[in-house]
LUMKOLMI-893802 format. One line per 4 residues: their letters; for each residue x, y, z negated of N, C-alpha, C. Coordinates in nm, 4 decimals, padded with zeros to 6 digits. Layout:
N
A = X:Y:Z:X:Y:Z:X:Y:Z; ... .
//
This chain:
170
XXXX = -01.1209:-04.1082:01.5934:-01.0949:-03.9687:01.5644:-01.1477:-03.9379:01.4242; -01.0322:-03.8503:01.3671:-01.0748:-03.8722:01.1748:-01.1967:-03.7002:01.2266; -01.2643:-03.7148:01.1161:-01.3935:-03.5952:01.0859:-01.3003:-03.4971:00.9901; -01.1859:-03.5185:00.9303:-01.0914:-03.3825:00.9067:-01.0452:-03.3029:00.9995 .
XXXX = -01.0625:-03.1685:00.9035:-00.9524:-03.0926:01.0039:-00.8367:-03.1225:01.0013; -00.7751:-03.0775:01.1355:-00.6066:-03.1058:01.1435:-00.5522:-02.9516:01.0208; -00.4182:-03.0045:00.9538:-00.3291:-02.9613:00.8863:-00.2535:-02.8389:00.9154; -00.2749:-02.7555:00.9004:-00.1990:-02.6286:00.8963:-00.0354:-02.5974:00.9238 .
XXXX = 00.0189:-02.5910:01.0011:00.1621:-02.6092:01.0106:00.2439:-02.5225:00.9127; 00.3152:-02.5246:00.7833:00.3722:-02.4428:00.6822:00.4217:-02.3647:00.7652; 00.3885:-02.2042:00.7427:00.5277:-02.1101:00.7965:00.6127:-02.1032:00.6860; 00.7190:-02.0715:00.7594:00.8248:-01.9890:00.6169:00.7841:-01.8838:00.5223 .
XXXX = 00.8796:-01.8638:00.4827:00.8633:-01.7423:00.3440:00.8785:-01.6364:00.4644; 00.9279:-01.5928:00.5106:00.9561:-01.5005:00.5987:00.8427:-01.4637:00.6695; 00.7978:-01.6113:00.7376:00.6405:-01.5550:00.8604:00.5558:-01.5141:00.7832; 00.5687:-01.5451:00.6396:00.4114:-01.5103:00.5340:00.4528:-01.4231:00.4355 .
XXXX = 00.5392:-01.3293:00.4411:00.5641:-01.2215:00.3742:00.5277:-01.1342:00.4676; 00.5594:-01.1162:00.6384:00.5467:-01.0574:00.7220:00.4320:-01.0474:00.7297; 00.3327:-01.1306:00.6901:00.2068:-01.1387:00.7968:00.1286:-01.0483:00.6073; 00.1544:-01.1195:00.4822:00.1103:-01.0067:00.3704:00.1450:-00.8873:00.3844 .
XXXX = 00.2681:-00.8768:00.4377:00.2873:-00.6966:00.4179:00.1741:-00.6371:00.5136; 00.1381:-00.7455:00.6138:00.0410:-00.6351:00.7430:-00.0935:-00.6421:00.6899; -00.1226:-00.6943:00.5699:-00.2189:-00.6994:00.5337:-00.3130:-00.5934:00.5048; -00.4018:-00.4979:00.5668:-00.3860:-00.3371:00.5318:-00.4659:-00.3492:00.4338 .
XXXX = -00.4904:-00.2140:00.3730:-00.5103:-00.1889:00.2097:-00.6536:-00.1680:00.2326; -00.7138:-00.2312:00.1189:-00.8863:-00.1981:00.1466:-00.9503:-00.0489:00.1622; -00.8593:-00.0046:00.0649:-00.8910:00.1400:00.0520:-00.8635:00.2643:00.1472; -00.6750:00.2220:00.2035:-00.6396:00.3257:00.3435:-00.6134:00.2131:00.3833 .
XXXX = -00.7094:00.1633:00.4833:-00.6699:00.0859:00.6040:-00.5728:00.0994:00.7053; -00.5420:00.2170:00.7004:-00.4498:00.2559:00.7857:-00.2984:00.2372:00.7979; -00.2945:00.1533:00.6433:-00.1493:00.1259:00.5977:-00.1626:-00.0315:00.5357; -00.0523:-00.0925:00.5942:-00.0607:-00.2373:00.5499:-00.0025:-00.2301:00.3778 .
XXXX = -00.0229:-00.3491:00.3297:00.0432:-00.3805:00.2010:00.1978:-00.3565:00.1624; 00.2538:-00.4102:00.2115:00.4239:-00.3761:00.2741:00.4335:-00.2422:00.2499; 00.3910:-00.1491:00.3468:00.4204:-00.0038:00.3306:00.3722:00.0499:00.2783; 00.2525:00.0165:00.1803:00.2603:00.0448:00.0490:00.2897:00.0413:-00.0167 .
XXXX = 00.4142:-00.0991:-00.0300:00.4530:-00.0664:-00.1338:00.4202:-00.1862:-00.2498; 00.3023:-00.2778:-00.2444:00.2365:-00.3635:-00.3224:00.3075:-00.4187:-00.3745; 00.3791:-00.5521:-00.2642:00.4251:-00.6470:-00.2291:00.5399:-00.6460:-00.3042; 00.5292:-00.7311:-00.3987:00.6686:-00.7330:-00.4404:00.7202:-00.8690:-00.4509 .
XXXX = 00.7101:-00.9732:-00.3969:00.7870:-01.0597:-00.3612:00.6626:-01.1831:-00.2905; 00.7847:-01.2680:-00.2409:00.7054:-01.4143:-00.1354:00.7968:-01.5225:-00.1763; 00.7834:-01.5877:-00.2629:00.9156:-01.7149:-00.2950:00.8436:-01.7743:-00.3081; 00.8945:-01.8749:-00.3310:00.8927:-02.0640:-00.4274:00.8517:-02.0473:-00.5538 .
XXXX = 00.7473:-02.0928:-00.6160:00.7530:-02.0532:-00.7851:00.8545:-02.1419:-00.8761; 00.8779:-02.1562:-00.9566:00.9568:-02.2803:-01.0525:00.8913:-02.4372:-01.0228; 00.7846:-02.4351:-00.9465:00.7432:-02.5741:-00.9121:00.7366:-02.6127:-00.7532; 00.8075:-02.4839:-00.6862:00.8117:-02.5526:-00.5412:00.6932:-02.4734:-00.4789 .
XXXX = 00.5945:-02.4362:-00.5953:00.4298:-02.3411:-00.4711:00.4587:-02.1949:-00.4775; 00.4296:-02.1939:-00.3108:00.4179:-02.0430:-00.2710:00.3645:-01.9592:-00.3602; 00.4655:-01.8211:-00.4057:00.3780:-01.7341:-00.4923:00.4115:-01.6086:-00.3972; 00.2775:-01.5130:-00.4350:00.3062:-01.3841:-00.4000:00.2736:-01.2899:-00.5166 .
XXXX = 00.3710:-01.2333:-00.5336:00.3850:-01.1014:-00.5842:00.3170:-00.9788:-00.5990; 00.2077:-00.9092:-00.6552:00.1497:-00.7562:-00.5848:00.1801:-00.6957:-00.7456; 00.1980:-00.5537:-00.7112:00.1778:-00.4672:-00.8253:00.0277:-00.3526:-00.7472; -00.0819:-00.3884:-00.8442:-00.1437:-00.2636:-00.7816:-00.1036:-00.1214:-00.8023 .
XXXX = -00.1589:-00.0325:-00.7104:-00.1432:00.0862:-00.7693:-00.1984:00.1542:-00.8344; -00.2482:00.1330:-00.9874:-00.2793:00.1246:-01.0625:-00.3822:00.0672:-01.1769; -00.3682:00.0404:-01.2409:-00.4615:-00.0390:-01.3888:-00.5791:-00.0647:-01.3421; -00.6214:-00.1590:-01.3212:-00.7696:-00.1202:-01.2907:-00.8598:-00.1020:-01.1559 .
XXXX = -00.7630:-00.1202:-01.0558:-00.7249:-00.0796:-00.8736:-00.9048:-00.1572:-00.8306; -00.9800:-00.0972:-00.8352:-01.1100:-00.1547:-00.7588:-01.0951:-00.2262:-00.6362; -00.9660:-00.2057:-00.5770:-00.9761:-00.3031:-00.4377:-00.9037:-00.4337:-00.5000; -00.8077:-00.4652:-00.6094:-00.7176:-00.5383:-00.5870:-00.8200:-00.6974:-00.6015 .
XXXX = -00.9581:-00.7157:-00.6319:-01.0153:-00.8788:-00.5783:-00.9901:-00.8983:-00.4267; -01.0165:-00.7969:-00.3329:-01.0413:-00.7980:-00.2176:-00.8982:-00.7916:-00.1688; -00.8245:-00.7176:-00.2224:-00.6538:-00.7971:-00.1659:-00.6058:-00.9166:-00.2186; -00.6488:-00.9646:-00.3088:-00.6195:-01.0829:-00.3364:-00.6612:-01.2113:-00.2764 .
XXXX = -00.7807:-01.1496:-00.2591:-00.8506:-01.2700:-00.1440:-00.7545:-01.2507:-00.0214; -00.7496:-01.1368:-00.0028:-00.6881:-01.1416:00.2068:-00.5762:-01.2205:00.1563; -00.4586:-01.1367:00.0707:-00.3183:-01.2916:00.0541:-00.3550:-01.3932:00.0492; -00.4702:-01.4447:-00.0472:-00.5106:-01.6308:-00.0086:-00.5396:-01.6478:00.1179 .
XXXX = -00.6020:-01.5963:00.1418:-00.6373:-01.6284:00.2839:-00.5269:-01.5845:00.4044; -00.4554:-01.5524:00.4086:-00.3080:-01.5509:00.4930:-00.2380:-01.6523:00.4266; -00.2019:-01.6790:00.2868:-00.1588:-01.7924:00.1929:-00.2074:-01.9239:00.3143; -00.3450:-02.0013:00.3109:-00.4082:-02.0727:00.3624:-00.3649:-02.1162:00.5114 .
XXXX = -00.4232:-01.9828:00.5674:-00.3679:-02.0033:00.7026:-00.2495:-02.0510:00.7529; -00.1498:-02.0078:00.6821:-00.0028:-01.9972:00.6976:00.0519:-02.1284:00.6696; -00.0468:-02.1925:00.6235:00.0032:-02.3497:00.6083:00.0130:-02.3815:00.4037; -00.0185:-02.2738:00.3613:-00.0358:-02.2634:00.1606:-00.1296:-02.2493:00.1271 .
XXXX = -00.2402:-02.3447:00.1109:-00.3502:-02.3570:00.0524:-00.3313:-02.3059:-00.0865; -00.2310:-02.4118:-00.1162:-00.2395:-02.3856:-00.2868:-00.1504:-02.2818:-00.3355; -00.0716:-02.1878:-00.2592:-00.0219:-02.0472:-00.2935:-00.0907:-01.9592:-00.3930; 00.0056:-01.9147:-00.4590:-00.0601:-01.8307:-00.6127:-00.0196:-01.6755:-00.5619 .
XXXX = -00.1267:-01.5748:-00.6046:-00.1411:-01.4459:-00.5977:-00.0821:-01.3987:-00.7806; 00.0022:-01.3613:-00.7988:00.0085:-01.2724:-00.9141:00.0230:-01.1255:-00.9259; -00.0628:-01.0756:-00.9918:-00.0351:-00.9356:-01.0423:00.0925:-00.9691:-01.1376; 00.1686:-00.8782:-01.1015:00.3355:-00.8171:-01.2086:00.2835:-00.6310:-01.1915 .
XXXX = 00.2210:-00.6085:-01.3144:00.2317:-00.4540:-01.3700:00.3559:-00.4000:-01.4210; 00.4903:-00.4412:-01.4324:00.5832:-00.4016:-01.4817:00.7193:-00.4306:-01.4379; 00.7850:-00.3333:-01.3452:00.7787:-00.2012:-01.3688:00.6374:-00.1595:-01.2983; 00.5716:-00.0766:-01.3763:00.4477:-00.0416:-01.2574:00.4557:00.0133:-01.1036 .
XXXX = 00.3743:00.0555:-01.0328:00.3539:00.1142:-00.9056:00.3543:00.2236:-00.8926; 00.4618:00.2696:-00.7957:00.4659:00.4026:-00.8346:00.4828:00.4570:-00.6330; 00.4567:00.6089:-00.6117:00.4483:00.5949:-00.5344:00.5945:00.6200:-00.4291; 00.6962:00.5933:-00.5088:00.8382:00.5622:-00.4380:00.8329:00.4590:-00.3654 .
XXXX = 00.7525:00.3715:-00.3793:00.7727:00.2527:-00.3443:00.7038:00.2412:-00.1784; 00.6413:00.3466:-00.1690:00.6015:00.3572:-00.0007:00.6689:00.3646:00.0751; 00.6824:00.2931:00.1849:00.8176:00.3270:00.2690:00.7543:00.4801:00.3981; 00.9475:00.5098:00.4237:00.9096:00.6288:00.5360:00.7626:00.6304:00.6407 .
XXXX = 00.7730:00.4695:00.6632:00.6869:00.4128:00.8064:00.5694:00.4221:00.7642; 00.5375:00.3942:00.6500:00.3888:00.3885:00.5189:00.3774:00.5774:00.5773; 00.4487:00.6416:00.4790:00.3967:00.8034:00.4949:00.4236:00.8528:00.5893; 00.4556:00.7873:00.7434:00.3915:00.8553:00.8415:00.2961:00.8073:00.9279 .
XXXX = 00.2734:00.6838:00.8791:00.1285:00.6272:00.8882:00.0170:00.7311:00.8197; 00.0467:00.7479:00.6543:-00.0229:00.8190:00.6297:-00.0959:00.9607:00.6978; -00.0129:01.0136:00.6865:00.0055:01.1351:00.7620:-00.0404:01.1725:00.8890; -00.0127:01.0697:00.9998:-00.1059:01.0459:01.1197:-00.2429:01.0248:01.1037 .
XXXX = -00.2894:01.0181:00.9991:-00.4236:00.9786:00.9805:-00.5175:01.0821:00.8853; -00.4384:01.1657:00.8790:-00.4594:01.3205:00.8177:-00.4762:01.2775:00.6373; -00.3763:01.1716:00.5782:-00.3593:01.1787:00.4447:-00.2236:01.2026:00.4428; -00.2716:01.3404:00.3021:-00.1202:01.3509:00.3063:-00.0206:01.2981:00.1753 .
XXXX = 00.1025:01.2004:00.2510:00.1662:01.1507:00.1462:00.2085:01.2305:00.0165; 00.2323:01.1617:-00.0799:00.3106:01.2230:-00.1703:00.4778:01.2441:-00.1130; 00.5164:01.3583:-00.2082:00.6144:01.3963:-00.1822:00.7856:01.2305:-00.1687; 00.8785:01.2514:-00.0649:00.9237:01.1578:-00.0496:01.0306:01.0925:-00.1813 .
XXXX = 01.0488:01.0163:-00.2209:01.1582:01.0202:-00.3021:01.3061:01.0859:-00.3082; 01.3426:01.1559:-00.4406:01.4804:01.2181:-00.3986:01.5329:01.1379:-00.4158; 01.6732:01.1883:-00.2727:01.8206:01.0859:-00.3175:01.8757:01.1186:-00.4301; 01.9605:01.0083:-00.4399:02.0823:01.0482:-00.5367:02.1533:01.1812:-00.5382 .
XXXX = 02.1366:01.2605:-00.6640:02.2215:01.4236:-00.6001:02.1395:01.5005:-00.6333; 02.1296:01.6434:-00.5824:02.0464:01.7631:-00.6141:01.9233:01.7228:-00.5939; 01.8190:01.7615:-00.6710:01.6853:01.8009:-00.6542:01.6616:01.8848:-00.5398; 01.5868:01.8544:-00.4351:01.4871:01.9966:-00.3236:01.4381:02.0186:-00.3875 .
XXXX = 01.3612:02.1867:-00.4245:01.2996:02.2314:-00.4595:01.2422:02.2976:-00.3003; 01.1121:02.2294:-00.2890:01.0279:02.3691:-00.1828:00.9454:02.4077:-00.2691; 00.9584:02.5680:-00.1994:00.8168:02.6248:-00.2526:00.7037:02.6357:-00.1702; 00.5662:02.5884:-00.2146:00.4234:02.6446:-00.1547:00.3852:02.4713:-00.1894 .
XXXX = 00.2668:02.4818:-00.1254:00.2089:02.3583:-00.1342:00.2698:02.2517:-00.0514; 00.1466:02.1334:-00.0913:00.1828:02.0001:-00.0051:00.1398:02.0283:00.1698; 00.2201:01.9763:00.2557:00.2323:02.0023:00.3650:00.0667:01.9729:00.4621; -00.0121:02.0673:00.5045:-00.1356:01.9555:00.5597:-00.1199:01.8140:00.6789 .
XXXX = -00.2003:01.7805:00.6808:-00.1546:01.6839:00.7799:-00.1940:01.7513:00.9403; -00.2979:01.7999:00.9334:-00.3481:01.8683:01.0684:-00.2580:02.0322:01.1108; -00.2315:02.0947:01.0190:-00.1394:02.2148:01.1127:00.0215:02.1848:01.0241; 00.0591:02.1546:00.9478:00.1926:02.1593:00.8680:00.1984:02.2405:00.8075 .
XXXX = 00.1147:02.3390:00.7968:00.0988:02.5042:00.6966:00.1187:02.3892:00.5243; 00.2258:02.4914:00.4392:00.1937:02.4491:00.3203:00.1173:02.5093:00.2380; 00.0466:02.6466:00.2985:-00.0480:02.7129:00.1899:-00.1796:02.6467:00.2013; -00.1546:02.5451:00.1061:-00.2252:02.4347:00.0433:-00.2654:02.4629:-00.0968 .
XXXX = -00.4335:02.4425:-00.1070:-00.4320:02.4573:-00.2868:-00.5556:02.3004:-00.3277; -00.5310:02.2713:-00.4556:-00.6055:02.1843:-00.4855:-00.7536:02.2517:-00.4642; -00.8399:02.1260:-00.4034:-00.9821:02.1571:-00.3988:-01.1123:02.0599:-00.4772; -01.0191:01.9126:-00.4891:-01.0747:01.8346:-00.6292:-01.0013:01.7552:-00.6502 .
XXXX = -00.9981:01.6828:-00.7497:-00.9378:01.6073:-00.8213:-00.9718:01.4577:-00.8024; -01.0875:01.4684:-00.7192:-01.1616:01.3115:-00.6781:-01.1452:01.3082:-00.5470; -01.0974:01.2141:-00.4938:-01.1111:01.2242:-00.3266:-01.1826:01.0671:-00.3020; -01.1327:01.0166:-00.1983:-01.2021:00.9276:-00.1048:-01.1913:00.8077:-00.2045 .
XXXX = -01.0579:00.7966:-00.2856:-01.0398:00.6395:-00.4136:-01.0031:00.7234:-00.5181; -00.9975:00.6618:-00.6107:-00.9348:00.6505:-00.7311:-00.7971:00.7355:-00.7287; -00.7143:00.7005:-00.6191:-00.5676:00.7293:-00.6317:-00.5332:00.8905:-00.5237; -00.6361:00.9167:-00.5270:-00.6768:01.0271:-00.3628:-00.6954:01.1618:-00.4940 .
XXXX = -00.6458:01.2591:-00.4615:-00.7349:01.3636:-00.4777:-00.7817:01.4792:-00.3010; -00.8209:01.5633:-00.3177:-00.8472:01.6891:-00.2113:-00.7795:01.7775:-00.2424; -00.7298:01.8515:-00.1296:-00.6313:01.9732:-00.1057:-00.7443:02.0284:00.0055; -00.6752:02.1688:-00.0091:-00.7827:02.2946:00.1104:-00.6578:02.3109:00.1667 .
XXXX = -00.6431:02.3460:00.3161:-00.5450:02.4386:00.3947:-00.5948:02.5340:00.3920; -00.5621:02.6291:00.3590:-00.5676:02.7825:00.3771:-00.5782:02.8341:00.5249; -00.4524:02.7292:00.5801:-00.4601:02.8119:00.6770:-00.5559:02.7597:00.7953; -00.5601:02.5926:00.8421:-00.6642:02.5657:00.9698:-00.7820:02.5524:00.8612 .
XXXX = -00.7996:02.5917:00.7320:-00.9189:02.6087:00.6590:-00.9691:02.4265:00.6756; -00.9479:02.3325:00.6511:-00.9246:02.1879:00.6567:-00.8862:02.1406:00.5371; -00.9842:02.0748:00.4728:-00.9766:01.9906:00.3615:-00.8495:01.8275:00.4188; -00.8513:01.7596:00.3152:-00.7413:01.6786:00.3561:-00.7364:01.6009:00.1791 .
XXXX = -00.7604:01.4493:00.2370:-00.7165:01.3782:00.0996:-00.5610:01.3880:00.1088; -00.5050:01.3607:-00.0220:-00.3400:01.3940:-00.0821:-00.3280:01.2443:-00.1938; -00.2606:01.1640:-00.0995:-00.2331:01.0274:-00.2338:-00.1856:01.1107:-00.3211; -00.2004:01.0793:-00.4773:-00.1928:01.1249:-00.5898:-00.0298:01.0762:-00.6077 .
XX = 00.0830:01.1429:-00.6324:00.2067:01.0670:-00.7180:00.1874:01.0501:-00.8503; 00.2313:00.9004:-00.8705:00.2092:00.8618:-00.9974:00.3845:00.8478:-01.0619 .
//
């Protein structure tokens, strides 16, 4: 009996894009990588090794060592030791890139998303504030500019009188 460990069985690109997107975000745990939005690709590089893709959400992202480690380490597991993590800043991160399932994750968890992307076609215009997460009242006003990260600010409800972080749109 050899004193190695046994070999990791390769998943596909598929099982290890799936399993990065669930990777949740250091910062809102409450939302994996995927529906944030990060993830921007799981291929083959030009030499055959697993690469993954992230754009943080923004310059400078204090969590992105600690997501980089979790992709190696799903990389690893998954049967890709030697899988490469790259930051691609361009086009940057923006917060279109969240999916529906992301901002009502958010939202269940009393953060409230940024506004959704418009379709193609007329602009909505609502009026009043951002929606709270705890009553849906929009008489909402900013209450700071710093919230829980970097990318967070605070909103007041007026009306259940309930503070509430608001991802920032970038």
């Amino acid at each position: 009996m050899s004193g190695s460990a046994p070999a990791t069985a390769r998943r596909s690109v598929r099982e290890v894009r799936e399993r990065v997107e669930a990777v949740p975000d250091p910062e809102l745990p409450v939302i994996g990588l995927g529906d944030l939005g990060v993830v921007r690709s799981v291929a083959p590089g030009a030499d055959g090794v697993l690469e993954v893709e992230i754009t943080p959400t923004y310059l400078g992202c204090p969590a992105l060592p600690a997501i980089t480690s979790a992709v190696r380490d799903v990389l690893a597991a998954c049967g890709h030791p030697d899988g490469r993590v790259r930051q691609v800043l361009s086009p940057p991160w923006t917060t279109d890139r969240i999916t529906a399932e992301g901002r009502r994750k958010l939202a269940a968890h009393g953060i409230a998303p940024p506004a959704s992307p418009a379709p193609d076609g007329p602009v909505t215009v609502e009026l009043g504030g951002v929606p709270c997460p705890h009553c849906g009242s929009r008489a909402t006003r900013p209450h700071s500019d710093f919230g829980p990260s970097r990318c967070q600010s605070v909103l007041w409800c007026t009306a259940c009188r309930e503070p509430f972080p608001h991802l920032t749109a970038l």
